[in-house]
VOGU-3710 file (C-alpha; in Angstrom, 3 decimals, decimal comma):
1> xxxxxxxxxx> 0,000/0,000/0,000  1,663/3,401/-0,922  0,677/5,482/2,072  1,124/8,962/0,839  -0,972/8,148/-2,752  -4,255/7,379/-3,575  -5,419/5,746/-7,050  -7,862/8,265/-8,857  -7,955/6,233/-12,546  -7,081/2,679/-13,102
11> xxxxxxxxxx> -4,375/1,483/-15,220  -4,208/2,018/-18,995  -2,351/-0,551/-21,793  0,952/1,465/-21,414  0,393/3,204/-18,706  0,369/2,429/-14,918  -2,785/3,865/-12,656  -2,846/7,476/-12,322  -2,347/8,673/-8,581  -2,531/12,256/-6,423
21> xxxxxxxxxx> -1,497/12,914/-2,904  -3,520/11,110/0,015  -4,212/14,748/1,057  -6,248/15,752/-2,328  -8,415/12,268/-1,680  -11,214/13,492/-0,048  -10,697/17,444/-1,207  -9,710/17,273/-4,359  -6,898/18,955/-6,478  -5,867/21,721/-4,695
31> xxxxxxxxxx> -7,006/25,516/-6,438  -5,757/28,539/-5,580  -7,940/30,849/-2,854  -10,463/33,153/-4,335  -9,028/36,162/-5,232  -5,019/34,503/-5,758  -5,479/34,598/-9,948  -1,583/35,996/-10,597  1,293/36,950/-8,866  0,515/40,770/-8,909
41> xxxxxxxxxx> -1,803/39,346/-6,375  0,530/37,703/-4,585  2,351/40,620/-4,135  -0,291/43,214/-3,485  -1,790/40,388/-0,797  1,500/41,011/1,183  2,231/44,980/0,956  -1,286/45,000/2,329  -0,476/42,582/5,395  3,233/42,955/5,793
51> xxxxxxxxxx> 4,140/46,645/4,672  6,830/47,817/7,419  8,004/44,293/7,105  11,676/44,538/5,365  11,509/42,500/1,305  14,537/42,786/-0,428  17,805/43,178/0,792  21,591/43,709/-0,309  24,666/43,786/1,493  26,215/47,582/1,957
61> xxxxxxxxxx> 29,219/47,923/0,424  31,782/49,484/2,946  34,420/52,338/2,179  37,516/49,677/1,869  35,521/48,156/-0,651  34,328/44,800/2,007  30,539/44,015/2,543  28,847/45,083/5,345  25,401/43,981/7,047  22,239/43,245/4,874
71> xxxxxxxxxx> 20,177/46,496/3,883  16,337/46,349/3,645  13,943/47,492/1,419  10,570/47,374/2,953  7,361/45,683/1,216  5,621/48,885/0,921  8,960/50,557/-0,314  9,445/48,082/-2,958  5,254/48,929/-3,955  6,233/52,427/-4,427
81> xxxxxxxxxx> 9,030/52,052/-6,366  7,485/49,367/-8,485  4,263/51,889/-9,431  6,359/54,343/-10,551  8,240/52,110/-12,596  4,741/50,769/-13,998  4,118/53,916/-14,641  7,267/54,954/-16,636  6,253/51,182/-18,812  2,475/52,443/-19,261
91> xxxxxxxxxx> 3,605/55,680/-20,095  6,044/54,332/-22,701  3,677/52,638/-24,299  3,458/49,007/-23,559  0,540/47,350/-22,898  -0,919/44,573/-21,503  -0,243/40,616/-23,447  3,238/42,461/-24,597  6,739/41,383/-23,928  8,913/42,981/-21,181
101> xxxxxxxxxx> 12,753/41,355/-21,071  14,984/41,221/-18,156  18,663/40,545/-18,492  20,471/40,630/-15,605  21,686/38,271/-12,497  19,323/38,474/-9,308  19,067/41,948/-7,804  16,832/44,089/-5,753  16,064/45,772/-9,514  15,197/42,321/-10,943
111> xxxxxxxxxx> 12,133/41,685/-8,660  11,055/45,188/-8,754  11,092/45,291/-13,050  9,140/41,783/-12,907  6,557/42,992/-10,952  6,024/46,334/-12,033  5,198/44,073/-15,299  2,907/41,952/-13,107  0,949/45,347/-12,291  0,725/46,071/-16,105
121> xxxxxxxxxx> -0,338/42,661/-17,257  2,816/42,415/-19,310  4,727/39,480/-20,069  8,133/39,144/-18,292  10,709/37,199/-20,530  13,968/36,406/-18,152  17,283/36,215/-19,963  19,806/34,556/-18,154  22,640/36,817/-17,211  25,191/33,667/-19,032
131> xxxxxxxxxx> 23,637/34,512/-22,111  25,726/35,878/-24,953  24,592/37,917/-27,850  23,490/34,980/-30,052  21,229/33,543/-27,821  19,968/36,954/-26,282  19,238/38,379/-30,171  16,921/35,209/-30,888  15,218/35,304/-27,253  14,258/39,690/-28,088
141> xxxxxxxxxx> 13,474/38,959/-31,440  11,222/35,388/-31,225  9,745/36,540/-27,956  9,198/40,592/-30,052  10,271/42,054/-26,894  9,935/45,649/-27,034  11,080/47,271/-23,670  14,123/45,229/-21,360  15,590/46,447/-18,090  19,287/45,271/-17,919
151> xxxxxxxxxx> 21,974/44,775/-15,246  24,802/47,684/-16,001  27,434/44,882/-17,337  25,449/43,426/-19,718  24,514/46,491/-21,668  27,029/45,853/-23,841  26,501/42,551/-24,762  22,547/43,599/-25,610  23,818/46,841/-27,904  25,718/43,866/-30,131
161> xxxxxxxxxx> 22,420/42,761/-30,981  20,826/45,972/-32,141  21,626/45,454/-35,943  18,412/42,735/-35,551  16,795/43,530/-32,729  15,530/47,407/-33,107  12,566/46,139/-34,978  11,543/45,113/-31,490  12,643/46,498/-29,338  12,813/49,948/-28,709
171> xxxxxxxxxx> 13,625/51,289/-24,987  16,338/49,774/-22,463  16,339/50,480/-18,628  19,904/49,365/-17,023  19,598/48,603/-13,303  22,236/51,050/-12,680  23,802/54,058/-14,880  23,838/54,192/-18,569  27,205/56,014/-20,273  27,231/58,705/-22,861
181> xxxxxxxxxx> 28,867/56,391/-25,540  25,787/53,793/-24,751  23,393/56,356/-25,304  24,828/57,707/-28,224  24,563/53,910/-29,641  21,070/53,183/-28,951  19,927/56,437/-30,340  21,819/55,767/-33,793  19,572/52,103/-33,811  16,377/54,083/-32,943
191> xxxxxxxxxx> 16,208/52,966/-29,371  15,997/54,835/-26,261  18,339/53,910/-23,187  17,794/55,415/-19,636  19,893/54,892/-16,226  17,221/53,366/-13,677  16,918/56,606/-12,146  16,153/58,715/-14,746  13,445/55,852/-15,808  11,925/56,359/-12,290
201> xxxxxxxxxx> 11,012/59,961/-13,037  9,392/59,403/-16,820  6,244/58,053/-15,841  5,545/61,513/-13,651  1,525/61,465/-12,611  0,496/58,912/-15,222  -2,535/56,730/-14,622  -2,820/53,287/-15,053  -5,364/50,517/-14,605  -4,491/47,962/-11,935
211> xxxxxxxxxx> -5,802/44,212/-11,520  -8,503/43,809/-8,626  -7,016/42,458/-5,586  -8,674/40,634/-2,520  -6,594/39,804/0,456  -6,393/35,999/1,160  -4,028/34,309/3,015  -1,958/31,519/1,226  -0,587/28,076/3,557  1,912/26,878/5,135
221> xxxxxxxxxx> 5,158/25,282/5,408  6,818/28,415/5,424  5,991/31,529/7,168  6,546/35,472/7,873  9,877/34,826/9,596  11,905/32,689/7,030  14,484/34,290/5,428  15,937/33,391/1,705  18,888/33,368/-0,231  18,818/34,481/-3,584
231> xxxxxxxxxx> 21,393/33,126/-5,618  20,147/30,492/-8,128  19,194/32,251/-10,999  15,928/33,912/-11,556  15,308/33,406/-15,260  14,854/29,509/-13,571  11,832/28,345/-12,865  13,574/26,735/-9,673  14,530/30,320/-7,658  11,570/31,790/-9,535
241> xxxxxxxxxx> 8,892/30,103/-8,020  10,817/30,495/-4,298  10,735/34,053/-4,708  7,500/34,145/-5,255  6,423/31,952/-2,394  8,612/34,121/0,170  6,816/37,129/-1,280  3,397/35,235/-0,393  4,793/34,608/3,036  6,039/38,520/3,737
251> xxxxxxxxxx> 9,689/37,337/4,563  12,650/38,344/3,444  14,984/38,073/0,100  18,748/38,573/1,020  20,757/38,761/-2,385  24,055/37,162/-2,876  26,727/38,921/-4,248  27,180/37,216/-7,264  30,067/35,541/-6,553  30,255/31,696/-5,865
261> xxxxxxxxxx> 33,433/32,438/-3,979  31,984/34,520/-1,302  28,454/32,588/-1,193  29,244/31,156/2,471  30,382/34,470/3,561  27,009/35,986/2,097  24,938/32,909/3,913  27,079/33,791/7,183  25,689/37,216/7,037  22,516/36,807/5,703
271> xxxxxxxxxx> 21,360/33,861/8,565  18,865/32,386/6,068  16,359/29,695/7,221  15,531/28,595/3,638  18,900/27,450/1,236  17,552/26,008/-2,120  20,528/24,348/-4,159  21,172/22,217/-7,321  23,030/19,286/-6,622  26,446/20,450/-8,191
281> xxxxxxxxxx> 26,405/23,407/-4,951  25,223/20,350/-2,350  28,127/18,358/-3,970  30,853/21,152/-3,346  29,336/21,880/0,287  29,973/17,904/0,699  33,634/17,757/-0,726  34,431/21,134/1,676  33,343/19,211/4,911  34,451/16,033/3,946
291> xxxxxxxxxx> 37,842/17,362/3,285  37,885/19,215/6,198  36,924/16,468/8,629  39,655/14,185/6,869  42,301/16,959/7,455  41,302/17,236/10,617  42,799/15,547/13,986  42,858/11,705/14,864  40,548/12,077/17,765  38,604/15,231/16,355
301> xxxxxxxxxx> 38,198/12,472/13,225  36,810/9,814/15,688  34,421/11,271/17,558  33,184/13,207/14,079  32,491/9,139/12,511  31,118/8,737/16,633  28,466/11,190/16,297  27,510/10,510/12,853  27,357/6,604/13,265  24,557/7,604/16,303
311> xxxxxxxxxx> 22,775/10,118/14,649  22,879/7,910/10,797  21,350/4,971/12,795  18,786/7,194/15,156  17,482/8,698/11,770  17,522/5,777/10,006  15,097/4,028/12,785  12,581/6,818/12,299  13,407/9,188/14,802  13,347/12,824/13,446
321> xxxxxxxxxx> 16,840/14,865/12,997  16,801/17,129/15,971  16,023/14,143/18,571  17,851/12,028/17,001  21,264/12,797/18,740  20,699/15,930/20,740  24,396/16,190/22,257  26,086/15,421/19,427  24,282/18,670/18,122  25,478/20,614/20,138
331> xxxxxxxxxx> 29,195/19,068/20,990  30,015/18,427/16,953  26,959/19,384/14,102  26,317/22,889/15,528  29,640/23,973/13,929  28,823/23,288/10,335  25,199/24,745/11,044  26,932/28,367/12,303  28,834/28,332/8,921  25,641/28,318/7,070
341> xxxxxxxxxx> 24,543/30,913/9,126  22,808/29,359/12,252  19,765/30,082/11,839  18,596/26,879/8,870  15,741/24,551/8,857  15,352/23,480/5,282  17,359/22,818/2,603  16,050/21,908/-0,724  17,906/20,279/-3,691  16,361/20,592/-7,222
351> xxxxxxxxxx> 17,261/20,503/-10,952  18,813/17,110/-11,312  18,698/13,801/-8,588  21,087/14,534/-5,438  22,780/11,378/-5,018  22,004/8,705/-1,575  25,377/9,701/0,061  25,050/13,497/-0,208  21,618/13,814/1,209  22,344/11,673/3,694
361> xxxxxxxxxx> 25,482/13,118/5,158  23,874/16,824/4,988  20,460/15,429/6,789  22,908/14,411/9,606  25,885/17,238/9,660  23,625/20,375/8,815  20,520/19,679/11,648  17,628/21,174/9,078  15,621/19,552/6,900  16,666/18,059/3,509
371> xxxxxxxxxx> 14,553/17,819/0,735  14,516/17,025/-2,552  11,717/18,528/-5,359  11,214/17,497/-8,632  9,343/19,765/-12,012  9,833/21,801/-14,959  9,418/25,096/-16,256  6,329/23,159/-17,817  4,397/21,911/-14,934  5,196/25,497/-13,379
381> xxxxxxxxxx> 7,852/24,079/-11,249  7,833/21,509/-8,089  5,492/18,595/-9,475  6,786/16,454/-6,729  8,001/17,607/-3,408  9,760/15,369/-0,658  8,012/14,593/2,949  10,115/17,014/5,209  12,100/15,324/8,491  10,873/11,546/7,091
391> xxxxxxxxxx> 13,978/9,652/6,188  12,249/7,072/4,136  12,477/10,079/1,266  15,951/9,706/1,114  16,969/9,172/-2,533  13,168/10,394/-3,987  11,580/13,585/-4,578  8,707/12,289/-2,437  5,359/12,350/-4,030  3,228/14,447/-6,088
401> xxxxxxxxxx> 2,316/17,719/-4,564  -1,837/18,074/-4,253  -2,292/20,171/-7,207  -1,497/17,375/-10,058  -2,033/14,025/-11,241  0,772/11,454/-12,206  1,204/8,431/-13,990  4,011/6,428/-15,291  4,239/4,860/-18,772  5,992/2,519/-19,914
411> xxxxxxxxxx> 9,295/3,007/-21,768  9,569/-1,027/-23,989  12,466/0,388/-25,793  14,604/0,810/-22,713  13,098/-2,055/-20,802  10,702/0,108/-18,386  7,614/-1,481/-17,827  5,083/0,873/-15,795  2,765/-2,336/-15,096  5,420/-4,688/-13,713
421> xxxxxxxxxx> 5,477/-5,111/-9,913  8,339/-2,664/-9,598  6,578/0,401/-11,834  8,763/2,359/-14,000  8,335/4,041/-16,717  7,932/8,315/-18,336  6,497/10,461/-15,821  3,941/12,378/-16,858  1,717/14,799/-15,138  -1,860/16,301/-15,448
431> xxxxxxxxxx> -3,420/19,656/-14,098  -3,917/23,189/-14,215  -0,788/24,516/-13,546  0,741/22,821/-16,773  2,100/25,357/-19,266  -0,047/26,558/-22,613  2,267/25,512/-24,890  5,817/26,511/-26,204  5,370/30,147/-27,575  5,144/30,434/-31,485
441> xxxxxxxxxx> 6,258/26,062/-31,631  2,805/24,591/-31,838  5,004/21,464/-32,791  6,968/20,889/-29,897  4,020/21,401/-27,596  2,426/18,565/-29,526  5,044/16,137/-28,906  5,028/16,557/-25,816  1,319/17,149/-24,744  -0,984/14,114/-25,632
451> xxxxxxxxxx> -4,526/13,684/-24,191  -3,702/16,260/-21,785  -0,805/14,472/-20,285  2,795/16,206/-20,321  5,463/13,838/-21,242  8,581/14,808/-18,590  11,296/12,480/-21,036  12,365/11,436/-17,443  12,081/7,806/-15,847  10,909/7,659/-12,479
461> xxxxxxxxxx> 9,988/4,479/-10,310  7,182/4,630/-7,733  8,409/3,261/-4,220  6,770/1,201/-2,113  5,878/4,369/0,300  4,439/6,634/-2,611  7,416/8,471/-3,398  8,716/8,510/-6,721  12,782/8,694/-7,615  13,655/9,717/-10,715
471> xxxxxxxxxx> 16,411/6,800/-12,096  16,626/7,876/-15,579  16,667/10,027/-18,896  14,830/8,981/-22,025  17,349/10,578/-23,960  20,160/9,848/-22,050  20,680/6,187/-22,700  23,012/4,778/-25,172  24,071/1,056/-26,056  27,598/-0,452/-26,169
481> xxxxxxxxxx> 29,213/-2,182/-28,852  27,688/-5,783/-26,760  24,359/-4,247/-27,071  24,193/-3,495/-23,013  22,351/-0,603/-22,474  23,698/2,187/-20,205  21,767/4,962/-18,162  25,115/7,449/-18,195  23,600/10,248/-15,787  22,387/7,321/-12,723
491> xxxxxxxxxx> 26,346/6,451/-13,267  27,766/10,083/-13,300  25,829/10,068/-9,635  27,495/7,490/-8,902  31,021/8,381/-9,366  30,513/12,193/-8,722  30,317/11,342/-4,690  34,358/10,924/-4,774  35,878/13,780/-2,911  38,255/13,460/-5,787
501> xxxxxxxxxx> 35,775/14,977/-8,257  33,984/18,021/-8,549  31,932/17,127/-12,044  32,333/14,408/-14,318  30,786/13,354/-17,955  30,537/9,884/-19,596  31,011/8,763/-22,806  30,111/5,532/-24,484  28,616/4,726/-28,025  27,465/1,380/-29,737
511> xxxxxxxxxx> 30,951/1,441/-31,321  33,181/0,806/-28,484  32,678/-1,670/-25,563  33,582/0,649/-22,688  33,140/3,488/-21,304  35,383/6,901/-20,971  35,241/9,917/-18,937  36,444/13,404/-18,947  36,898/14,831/-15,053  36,906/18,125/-13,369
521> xxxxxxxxxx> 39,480/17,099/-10,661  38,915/18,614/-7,015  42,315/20,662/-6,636  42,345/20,490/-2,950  42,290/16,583/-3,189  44,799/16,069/-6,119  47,437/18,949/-4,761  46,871/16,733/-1,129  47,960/13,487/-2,655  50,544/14,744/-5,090
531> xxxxxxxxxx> 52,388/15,986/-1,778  51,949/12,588/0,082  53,438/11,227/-3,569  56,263/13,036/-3,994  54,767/14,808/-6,970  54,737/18,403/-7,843  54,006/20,769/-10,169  50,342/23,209/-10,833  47,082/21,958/-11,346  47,436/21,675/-15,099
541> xxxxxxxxxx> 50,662/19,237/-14,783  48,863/17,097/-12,358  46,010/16,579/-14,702  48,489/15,670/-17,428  50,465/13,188/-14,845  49,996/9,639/-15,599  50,293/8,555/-12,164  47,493/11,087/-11,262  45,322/9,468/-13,929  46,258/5,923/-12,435
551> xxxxxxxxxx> 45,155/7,575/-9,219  41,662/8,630/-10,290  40,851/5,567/-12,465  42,062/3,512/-9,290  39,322/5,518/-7,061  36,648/4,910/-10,023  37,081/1,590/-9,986  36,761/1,034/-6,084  33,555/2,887/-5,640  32,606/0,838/-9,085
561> xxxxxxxxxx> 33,285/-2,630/-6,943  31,363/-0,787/-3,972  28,207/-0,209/-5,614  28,510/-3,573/-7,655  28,329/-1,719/-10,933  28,173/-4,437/-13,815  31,650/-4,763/-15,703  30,733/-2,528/-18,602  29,518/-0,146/-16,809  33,199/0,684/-15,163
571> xxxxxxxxxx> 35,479/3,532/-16,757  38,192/2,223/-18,587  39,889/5,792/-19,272  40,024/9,175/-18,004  40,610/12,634/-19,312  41,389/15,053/-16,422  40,451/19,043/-17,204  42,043/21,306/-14,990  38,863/23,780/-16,256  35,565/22,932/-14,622
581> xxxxxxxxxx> 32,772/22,606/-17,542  31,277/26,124/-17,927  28,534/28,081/-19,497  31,134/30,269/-21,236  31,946/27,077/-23,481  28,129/26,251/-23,960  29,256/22,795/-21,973  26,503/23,389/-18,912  23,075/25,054/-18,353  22,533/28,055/-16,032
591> xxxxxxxxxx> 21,402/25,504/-13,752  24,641/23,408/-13,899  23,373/20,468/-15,943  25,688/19,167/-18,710  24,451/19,579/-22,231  25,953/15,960/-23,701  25,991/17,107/-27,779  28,452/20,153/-26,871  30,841/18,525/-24,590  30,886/15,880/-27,213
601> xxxxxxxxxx> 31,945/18,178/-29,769  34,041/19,856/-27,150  36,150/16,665/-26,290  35,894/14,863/-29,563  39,404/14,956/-29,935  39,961/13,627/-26,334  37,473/11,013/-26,570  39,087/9,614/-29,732  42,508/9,407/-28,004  41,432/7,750/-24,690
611> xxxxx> 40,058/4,979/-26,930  42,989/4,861/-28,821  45,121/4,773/-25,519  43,020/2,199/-23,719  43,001/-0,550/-26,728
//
């Protein structure tokens, strides 16, 4: 019996029943309150309730150039600013159903632009602040955006694209000052540019029409007093959809500084309660404290692998995380929780599976909450949400959240079977929070929309409890020269928990009969055991050291024997990059997942080598 499901439609031919939360059996599908149609609501709900209570916040920058305490921006301070912005928008002719962009990393400015388009009715189009010209001239142009507001650095990079973009777009706002040069450029394409002060002013006493709003209030789990960090970026769907449940909540929205670097430092000052995180952040948090506790003393060591035998164990039986070893809180885990700040209860992983290990060790070392969440842009984000403080989630993203339906179906072509006693197959989803469609690609949303149902493209498998884990990628599957079948990314989890490695890709194609990888070494780890070697010599000549390789490939091949990986599915040969993948190189997305075709194309000449080398 899966406890936290109940069956609302019975199995079809390919497809396994469709379930919904236990909690929407008796209710139904959960609808938003009365009154809750859009986020301008959202918003407007909370500068009503909350209005002295502080929104957005950035760290003051100090005279010697160092960052000083958070500064606040109260909800009805932020409403102010945002109408006259609206205003200036109206005033400069946009109107409602039309296309506002916003190109910039996350900012006080970014919030206020989006929902001074909220006010308007407008359509806010994110551009991720990795962009480069290309991509950012096809997004203005196929999206006919016709007003963008724009962090200060990134003017530049937008005025590239002004040759084919004027015939959209005609007036830029930069989050900060504009330069005479800048506006001498815009003016020469027919486009007005204006610092975001001078913006302010332009829409004077003009009147505009806003929605109708009726206070409500919106649930639980969070509440007034959480506090967020806002790092991940907000053209995602991921931070996105955070932001706007903080904003439901009144709490607060501390910004980083945009500078992975300094992130702890920002968390230190900030104190959130709330951390969301891909896994690729979780998985550097883990290498830091792992390394750290290995570096450490003999009996500081011991009674760290004491305390978090006890607690593992405790948690493992049931018992929830802050009973589960009280003292050893206190004496050894309260350290790691003051250098996120103190003050956390949840942490949430999304964007790609967290592997076992990870989650486990932060459920124990970090005393909050750890939970993983599963969705797409599509579904309007988290489809599927972990069970908070139950440690039978471990390893799922729990089940669906009461707003949707879900169904697996089966996948005959890579051996999923959605009927068999273990169910696995597509997940697919059904309610009214899916998407419209793909703007202007009536196509795609064809493909992937069929009776109502939205095809994910990933494989999930139900659990006995009702929680779903996602194991696989439709598309990321490829066969061996044997004709074995291998799911790369559940491998790349695998692997990727050596403290050795901060991001690895696999290769394999139904030409060759192993596989290869190319590996973003963890410097800290590979400088550590080229001392204990004898070895010297910078990061680059370690990666090119044979012995280094031998090293790696050595460590593969244990955790390979741990985890009683079949033969083909070890690593035969390794490729160590001294540069981690980037988005400068098109290798990753904004949200740190690898995009196969390009590192393919990237490494080809690699790849062909290592199979050279290892015949």
């Amino acid at each position: 019996m899966m406890k936290h499901l109940v069956e609302s439609e019975k199995a079809a031919e390919n497809a396994g029943p469709t379930y919904r939360n236990v909690l929407a059996k008796d209710a139904g599908l959960l609808r938003p309150p009365p009154g809750v149609e859009s986020c301008w609501d959202v918003f407007r709900n909370s500068v009503e309730k909350y209005p002295d209570s502080p929104m957005l916040g950035r760290r003051r920058v100090i005279d010697d150039g160092k960052a000083g305490e958070y500064v606040w921006m109260t909800y009805k301070e932020v409403y102010d600013v945002v109408m006259k912005l609206a205003a200036s928008i109206s005033k400069s002719g946009i109107s409602k159903g039309e296309s506002c962009g916003i190109y910039g990393a996350n900012c006080p400015e970014w919030i206020i632009s989006m929902e001074a388009c909220n006010a308007l009715g407008v359509s806010c189009v994110p551009l991720y602040d990795s962009l480069g010209a290309g991509a950012v001239e096809f997004i203005v142009c196929h999206a006919e955006i016709q007003i963008a507001f724009v962090e200060e650095r990134k003017i530049a990079e937008l005025l590239k694209t002004c040759h084919a973009t004027s015939k959209y777009l005609k007036t830029i706002i930069s989050f900060g000052g504009v330069t005479n040069d800048q506006k001498e450029e815009a003016k020469n394409h027919g486009m007005s540019i204006f610092s975001w002060e001078e913006f302010l002013i332009m829409g004077g006493d003009h009147h505009f029409d806003l929605p109708d709003c009726v206070t409500r209030s919106i649930g639980e789990p969070f509440d007034h007093d959480d506090v967020y960090m806002s790092y991940l970026p907000l053209a995602h769907i991921f931070d996105r959809i955070f932001e706007e449940l903080f904003i439901s909540h009144g709490s607060k929205i501390g910004f980083w500084r945009g500078d992975v670097k300094l992130l702890v430092d920002d968390i230190a000052a900030l104190k959130p309660t709330v951390f969301c995180a891909v896994p690729r952040v979780l998985d550097r948090i883990y290498s830091g404290l792992t390394g750290k506790i290995s570096s450490g003393g003999i009996l500081k060591k011991a009674l760290f692998n004491i305390a978090y035998k006890l607690k593992l164990d405790s948690m493992r039986k049931g018992i929830k995380h802050e009973k589960a070893a009280p003292f050893f809180d206190k004496l050894v885990f309260s350290k790691v929780k003051e250098r996120l700040g103190g003050k956390l209860r949840f942490i949430v992983s999304g964007g790609a599976p967290l592997s076992v290990a990870v989650e486990e060790f932060l459920r124990v070392v970090t005393c909050a909450s750890v939970v993983q969440g599963y969705g797409l842009t599509e579904t309007g984000a988290a489809s599927f949400v972990a069970i908070p403080n139950d440690f039978s989630m471990v390893g799922t993203v729990g089940p669906p959240v009461q707003h949707l339906d879900a169904r697996l179906e089966s996948v005959p072509e890579m051996g999923y079977d959605a009927l068999s006693s273990i169910p696995r197959g597509e997940v697919c989803v059904k309610g009214s929070v899916l998407f419209s469609g793909y703007y202007k690609r009536e196509d795609l949303t064809q493909e992937v929309m069929i009776d109502g149902w939205f095809h994910t493209g990933d494989v999930g498998e139900w659990q006995p409890n009702g929680s779903l884990k996602i194991i696989d990628r439709k598309k990321n599957i490829f066969k061996l020269s044997q004709g074995e079948y291998v799911a790369v990314e559940n491998l790349e989890n695998v692997y990727g928990v050596l403290q050795e490695i901060d991001s690895i890709w696999i290769y394999g194609n139904s030409f060759e009969s192993f596989l290869v990888a190319v590996i973003n070494p963890n410097q800290q780890v590979l400088e550590h055991w080229a001392e204990q070697n004898g070895i010297s010599g910078s990061l680059s000549e370690l990666c090119e050291n044979s012995r280094a390789k031998e090293y790696i490939l050595s460590e593969l091949t244990k955790i390979a024997k741990e985890k009683k990986l079949k033969g083909y599915e070890f690593i035969r040969a390794v490729h160590l990059d001294p540069l981690p993948f980037d988005m400068e190189r098109d290798l990753i997305t904004p949200t740190y997942k690898k995009k196969r075709p390009q590192l393919l194309k990237h490494y080809q000449g690699t790849i062909d080598a290592l199979y050279k080398m290892a015949k």
